[in-house]
N, C-alpha and C positions, 0 to 999 in steps of 0.2 A: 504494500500500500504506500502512496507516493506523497508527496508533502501538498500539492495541490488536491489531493482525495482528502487529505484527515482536513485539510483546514475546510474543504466545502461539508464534511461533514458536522464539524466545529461550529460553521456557522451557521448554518440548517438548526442546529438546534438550540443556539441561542437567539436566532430570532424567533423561532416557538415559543421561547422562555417570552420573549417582547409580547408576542400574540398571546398569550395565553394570561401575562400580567393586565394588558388592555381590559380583553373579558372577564377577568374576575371585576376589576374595576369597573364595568359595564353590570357588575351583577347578573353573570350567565350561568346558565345549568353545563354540566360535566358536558354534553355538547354542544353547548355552544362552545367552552376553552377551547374544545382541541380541535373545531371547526377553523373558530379565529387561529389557532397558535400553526396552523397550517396554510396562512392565509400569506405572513411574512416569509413563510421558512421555505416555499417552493413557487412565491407567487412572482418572484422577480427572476428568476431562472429560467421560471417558463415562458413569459414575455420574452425573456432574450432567444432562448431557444427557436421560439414563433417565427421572431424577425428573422433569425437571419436561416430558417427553413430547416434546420435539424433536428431528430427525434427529441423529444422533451426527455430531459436526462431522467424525472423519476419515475415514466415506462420505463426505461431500459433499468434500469435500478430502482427498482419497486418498493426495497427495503429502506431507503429514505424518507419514505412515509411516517415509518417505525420511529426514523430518531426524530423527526418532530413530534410526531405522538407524545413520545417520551419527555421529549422536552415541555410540551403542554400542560401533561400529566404533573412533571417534577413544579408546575407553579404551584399543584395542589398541594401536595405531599411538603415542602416548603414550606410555609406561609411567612415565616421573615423576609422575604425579598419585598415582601408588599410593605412592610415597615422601614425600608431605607429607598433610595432613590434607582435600585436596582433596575429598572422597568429604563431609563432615556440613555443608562451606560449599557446595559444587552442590547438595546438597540445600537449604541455606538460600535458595541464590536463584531454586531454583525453587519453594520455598515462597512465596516474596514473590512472585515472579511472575504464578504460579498464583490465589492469595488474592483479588488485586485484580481479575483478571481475570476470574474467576470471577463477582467481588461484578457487575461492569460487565455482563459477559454477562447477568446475572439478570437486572441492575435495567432494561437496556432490552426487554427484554418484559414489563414492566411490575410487576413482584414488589415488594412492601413489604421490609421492614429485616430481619425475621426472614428470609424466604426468603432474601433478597439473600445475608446473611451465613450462612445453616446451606449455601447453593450455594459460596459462596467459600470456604469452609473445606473443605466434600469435595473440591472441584477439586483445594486445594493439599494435601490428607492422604491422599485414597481412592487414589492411586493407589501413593503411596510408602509406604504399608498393605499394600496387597495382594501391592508386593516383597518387603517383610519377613516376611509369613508366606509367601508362595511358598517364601523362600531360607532360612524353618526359623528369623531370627532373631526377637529379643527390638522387636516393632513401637515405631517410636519415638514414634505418635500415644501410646500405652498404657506410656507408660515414666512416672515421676515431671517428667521435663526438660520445660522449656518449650517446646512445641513447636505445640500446635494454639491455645494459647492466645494465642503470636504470630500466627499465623491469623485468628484471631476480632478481635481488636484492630485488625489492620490492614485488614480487610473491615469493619469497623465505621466506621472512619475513612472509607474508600473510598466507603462507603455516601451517610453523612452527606455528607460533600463534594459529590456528586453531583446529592442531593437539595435542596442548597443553592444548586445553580446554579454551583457552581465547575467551570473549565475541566475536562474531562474528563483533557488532560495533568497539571493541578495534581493532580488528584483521584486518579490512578491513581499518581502519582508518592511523592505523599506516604503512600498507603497502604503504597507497597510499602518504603519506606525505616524506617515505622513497624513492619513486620514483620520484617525484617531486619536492625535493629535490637534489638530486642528476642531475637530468635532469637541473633544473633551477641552479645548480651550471655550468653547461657545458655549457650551454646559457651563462650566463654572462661573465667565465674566460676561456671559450675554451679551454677545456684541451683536447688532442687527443693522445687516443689511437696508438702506432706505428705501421708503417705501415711496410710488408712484408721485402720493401727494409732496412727501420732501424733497422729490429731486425736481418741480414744476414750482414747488416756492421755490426754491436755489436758482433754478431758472430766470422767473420772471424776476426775480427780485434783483439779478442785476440790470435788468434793461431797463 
């Protein structure tokens, strides 16, 4: 088993842990958790898979199911994750997870830097998108916070490294630390991107 299999497995199941914290918070029955915690954990693979026309990895690997399952399940069996801030850092790291892995998946069937990076960025958002509107909330790709933009950055990096010849572990490593990073900086000092209205005052307001 190879260092791109454990970390998509890795991250499979800590965005179930995301999905599955959501719907406890949604106040759901045992199906609905492991509905939603399956919602993050295969829902952004399979859009990318869609796009670019290749079997959706968990047909072919059916047992993936299982470790989101699992991961769903583990919010029950748990319950202090719902007592600390557990729920926007699993999704941070399976944002990072996702991102790079995505970028990697792309670029070995052959895709150039655009595709590479617009595949790694829906891996690591389309899935934990489709949670937040399922579960009624406010989508965190579509918030002001730094969130796909960590995405982008770090499939960008992933990208380059790749194309450069650098070891695939350096290359997947550094992508994901470059996004997680910058994600857990947003987390803690909330920096937010402007929104529509503040860059049309800045505008007007010098003419």
């Amino acid at each position: 088993m190879n260092l791109i299999t454990l970390a998509d497995y890795a991250g499979i199941y800590v965005f179930a842990i995301s999905g599955g914290l959501v719907a406890i918070r949604h106040n759901m029955d045992l199906f609905g958790i492991l509905v939603i915690s399956l919602l993050p954990a295969i829902g952004g693979g399979t859009l990318r898979d869609t796009l670019l026309d290749v079997p959706v990895f968990w047909l072919k690997e059916p047992w993936v199911i299982g470790i989101a399952l699992a991961g769903g399940i583990s919010t029950i069996l748990y319950n202090s994750w719902n007592k600390v801030k557990f729920l926007v850092w699993a999704d941070a790291l399976g944002l990072s997870l996702f991102a790079v892995l995505g970028t990697a998946k792309t670029y070995e069937l052959g895709y150039g830097f655009i595709t590479c990076v617009m595949m790694g960025t829906v891996t690591a958002t389309g899935g934990g998108l489709i949670r937040d509107v399922v579960c009624g909330g406010p989508p965190l790709l579509l918030k002001e916070d730094i969130y796909a933009m960590a995405a982008l950055a770090g499939s960008s990096l992933c990208y380059l490294a790749l194309y450069c010849g650098v070891n695939t572990t350096i290359a997947l490593s550094a992508g994901f630390l470059i996004v997680f990073l910058i994600r857990g900086m947003a987390i803690h000092f909330k920096p937010k991107l402007p929104s529509a209205e503040q860059i049309q005052r800045r505008i007007y307001r010098r003419k």
